[in-house]
NUFI-978849 format. One record per residue: x, y, z of N, C-alpha, C, CB in turn; residue in one letter. Coordinates in nm, 2 decimals, m for minus. Atoms other than C-alpha are relative to their C-alpha. Glycine has a CB too. Layout:
N
- n.x / n.y / n.z / ca.x / ca.y / ca.z / c.x / c.y / c.z / cb.x / cb.y / cb.z / residu
- X / Y / Z / X / Y / Z / X / Y / Z / X / Y / Z / a;
...
***
This chain:
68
- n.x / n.y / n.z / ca.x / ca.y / ca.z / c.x / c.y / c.z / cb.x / cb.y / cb.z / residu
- 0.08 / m0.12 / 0.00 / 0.00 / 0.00 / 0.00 / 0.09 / 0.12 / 0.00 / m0.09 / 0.00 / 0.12 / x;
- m0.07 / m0.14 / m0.05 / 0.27 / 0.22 / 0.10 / 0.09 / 0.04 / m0.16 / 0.15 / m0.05 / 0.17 / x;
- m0.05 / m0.04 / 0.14 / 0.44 / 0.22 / m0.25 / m0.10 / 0.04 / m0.08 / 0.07 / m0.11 / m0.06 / x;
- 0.08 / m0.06 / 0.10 / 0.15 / 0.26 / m0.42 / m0.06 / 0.13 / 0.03 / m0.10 / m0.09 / m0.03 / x;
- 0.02 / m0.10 / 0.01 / 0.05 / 0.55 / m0.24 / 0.07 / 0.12 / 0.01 / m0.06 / m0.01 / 0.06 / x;
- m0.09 / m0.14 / 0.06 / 0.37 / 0.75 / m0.25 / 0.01 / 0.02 / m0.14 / 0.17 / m0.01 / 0.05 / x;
- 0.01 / m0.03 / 0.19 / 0.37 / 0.65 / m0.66 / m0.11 / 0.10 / m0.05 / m0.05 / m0.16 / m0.10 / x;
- 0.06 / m0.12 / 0.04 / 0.05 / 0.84 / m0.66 / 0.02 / 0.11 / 0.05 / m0.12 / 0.01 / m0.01 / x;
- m0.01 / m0.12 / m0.03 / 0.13 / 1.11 / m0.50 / 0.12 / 0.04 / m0.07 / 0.01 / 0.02 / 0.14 / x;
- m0.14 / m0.04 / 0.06 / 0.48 / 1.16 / m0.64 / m0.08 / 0.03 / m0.21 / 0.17 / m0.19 / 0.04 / x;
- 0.06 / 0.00 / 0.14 / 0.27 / 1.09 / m1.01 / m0.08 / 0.18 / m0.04 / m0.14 / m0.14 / 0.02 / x;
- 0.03 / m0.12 / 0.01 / 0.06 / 1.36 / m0.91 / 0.08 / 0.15 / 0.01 / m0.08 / 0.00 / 0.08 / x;
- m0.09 / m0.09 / m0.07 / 0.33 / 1.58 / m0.80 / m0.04 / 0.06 / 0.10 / 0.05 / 0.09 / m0.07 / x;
- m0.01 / m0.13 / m0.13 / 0.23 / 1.66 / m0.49 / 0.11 / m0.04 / 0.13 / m0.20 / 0.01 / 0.09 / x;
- m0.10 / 0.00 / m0.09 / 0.52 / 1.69 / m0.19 / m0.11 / m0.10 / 0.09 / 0.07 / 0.16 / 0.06 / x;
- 0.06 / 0.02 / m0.13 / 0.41 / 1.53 / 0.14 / m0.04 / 0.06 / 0.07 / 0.04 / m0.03 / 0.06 / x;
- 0.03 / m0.10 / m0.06 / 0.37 / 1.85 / 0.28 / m0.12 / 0.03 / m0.07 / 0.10 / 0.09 / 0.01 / x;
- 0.13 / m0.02 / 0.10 / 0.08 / 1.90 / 0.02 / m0.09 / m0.11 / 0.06 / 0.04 / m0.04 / m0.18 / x;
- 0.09 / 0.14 / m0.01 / m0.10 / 1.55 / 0.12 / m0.01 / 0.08 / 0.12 / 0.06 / m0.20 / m0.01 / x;
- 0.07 / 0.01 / m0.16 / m0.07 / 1.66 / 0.48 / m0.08 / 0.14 / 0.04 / 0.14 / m0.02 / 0.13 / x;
- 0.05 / m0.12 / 0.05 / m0.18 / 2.02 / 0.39 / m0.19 / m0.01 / m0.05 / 0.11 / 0.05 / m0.13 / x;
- 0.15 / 0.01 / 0.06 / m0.50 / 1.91 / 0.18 / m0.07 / m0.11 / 0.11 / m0.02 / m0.06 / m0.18 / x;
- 0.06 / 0.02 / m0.06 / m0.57 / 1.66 / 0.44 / 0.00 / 0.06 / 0.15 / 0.00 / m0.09 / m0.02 / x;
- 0.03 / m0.05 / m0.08 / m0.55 / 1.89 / 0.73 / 0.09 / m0.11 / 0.10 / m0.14 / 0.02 / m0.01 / x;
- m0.05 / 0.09 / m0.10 / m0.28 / 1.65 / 0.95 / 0.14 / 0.10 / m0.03 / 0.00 / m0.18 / m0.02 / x;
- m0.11 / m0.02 / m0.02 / 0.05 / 1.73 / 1.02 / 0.13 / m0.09 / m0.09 / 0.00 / m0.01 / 0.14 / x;
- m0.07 / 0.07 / 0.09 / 0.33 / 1.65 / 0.78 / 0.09 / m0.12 / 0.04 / 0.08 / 0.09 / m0.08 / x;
- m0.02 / 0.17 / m0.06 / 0.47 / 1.39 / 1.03 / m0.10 / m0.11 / 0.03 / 0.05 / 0.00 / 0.15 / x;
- 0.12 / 0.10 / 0.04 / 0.17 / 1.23 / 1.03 / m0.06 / m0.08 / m0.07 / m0.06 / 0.02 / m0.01 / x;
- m0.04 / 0.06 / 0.14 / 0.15 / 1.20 / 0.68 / 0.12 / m0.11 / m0.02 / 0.03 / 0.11 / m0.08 / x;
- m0.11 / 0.05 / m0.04 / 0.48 / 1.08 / 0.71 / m0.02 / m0.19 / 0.00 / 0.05 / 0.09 / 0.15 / x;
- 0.06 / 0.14 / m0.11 / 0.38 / 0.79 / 0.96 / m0.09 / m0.08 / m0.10 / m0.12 / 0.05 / 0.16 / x;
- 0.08 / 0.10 / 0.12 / 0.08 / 0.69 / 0.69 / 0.03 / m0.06 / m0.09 / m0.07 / 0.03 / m0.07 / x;
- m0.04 / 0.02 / 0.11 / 0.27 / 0.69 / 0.41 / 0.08 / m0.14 / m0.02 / 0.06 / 0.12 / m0.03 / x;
- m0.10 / 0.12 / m0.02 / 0.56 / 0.44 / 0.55 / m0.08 / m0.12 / 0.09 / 0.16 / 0.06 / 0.07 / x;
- 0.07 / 0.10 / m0.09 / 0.29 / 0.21 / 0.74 / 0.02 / 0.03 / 0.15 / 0.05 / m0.12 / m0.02 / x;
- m0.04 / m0.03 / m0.17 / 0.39 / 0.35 / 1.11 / m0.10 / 0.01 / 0.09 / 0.08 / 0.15 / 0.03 / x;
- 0.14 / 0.02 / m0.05 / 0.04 / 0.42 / 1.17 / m0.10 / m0.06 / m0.09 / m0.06 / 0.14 / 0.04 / x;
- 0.07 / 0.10 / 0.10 / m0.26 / 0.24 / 1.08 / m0.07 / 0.12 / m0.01 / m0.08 / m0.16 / 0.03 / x;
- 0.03 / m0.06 / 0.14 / m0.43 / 0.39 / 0.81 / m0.23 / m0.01 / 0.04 / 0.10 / m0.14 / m0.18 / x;
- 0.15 / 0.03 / m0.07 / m0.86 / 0.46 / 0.95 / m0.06 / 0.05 / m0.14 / m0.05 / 0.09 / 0.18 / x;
- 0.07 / m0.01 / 0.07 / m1.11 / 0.43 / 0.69 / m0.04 / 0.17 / m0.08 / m0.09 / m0.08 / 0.07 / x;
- 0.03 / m0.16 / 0.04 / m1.21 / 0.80 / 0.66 / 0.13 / 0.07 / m0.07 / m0.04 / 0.09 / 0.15 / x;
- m0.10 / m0.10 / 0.05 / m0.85 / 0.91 / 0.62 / 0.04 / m0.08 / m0.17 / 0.15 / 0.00 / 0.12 / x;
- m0.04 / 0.06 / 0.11 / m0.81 / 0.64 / 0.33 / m0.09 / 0.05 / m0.10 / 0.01 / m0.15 / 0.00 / x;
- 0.08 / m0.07 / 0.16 / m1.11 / 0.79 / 0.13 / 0.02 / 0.13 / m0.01 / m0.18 / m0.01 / m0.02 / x;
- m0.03 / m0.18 / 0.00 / m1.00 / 1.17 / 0.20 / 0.13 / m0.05 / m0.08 / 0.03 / 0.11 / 0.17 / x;
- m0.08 / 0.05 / 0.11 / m0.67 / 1.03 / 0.04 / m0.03 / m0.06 / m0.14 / 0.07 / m0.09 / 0.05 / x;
- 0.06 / 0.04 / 0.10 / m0.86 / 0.86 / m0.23 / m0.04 / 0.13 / m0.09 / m0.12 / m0.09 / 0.04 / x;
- 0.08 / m0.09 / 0.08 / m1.07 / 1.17 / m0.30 / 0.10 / 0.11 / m0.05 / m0.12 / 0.05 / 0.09 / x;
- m0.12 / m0.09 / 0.06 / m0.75 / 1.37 / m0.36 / 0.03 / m0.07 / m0.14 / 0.14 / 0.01 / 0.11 / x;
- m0.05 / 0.08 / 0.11 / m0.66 / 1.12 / m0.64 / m0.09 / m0.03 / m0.11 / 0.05 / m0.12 / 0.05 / x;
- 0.12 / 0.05 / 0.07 / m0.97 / 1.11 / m0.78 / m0.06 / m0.17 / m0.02 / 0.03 / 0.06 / m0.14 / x;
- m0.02 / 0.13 / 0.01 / m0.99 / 0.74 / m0.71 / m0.15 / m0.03 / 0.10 / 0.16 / m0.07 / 0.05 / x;
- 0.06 / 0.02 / m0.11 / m1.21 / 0.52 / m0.47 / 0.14 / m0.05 / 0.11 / m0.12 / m0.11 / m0.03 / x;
- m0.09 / 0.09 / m0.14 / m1.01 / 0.37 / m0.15 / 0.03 / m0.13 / m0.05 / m0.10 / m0.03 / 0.15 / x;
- m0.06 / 0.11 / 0.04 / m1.01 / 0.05 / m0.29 / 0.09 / m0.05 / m0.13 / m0.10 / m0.07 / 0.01 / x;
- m0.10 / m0.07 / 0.14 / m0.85 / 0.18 / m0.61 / 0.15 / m0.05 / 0.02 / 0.01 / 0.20 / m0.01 / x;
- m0.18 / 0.07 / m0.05 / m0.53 / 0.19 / m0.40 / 0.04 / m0.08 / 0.15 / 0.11 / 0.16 / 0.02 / x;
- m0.06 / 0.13 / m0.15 / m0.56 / 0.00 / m0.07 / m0.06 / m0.17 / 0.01 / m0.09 / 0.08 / 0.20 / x;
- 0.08 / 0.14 / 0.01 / m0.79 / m0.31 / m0.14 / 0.11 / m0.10 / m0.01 / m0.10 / m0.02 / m0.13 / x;
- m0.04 / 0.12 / 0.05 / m0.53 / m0.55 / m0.31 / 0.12 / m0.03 / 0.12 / 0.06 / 0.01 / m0.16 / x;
- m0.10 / 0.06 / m0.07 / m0.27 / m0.51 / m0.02 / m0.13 / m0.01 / 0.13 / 0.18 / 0.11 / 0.02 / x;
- 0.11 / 0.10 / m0.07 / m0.59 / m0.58 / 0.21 / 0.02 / m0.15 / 0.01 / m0.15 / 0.01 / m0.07 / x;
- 0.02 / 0.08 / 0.08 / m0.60 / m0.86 / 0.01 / 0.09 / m0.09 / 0.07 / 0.01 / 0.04 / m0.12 / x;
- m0.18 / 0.01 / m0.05 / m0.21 / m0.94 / 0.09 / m0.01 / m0.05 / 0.12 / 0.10 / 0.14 / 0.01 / x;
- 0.01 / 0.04 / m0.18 / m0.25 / m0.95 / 0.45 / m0.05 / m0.12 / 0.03 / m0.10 / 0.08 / 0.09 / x;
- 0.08 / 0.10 / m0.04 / m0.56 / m1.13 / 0.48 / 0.01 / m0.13 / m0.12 / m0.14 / 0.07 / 0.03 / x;
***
């Protein structure tokens, strides 16, 4: 999950400081999501989605998947 969501962000060109900016967190926070450090709560994965124009399971389902 964590690669695929720095590829879109880096795709999109937006910094980290941008992600943590449009979602209203702190850019260590972001940080933390991005590399798995914190777990990742439903609401913040579709506010990340909705930046990308995607759904949530667009980019987190298949490593769901992985796990389980």
């Amino acid at each position: 999950m964590h690669n695929k969501l720095q590829s879109l962000r880096l795709k999109h060109g937006y910094s980290g400081s941008h992600m943590a900016a449009y979602l209203n967190i702190s850019k260590v926070y972001y940080h933390q999501l991005e590399t798995g450090q914190r777990r990742l709560s439903y609401e913040m994965a579709f506010k990340m989605a909705k930046i990308f124009k995607l759904k949530p399971d667009d980019i987190f389902y298949n490593d769901y998947l992985e796990k389980n």
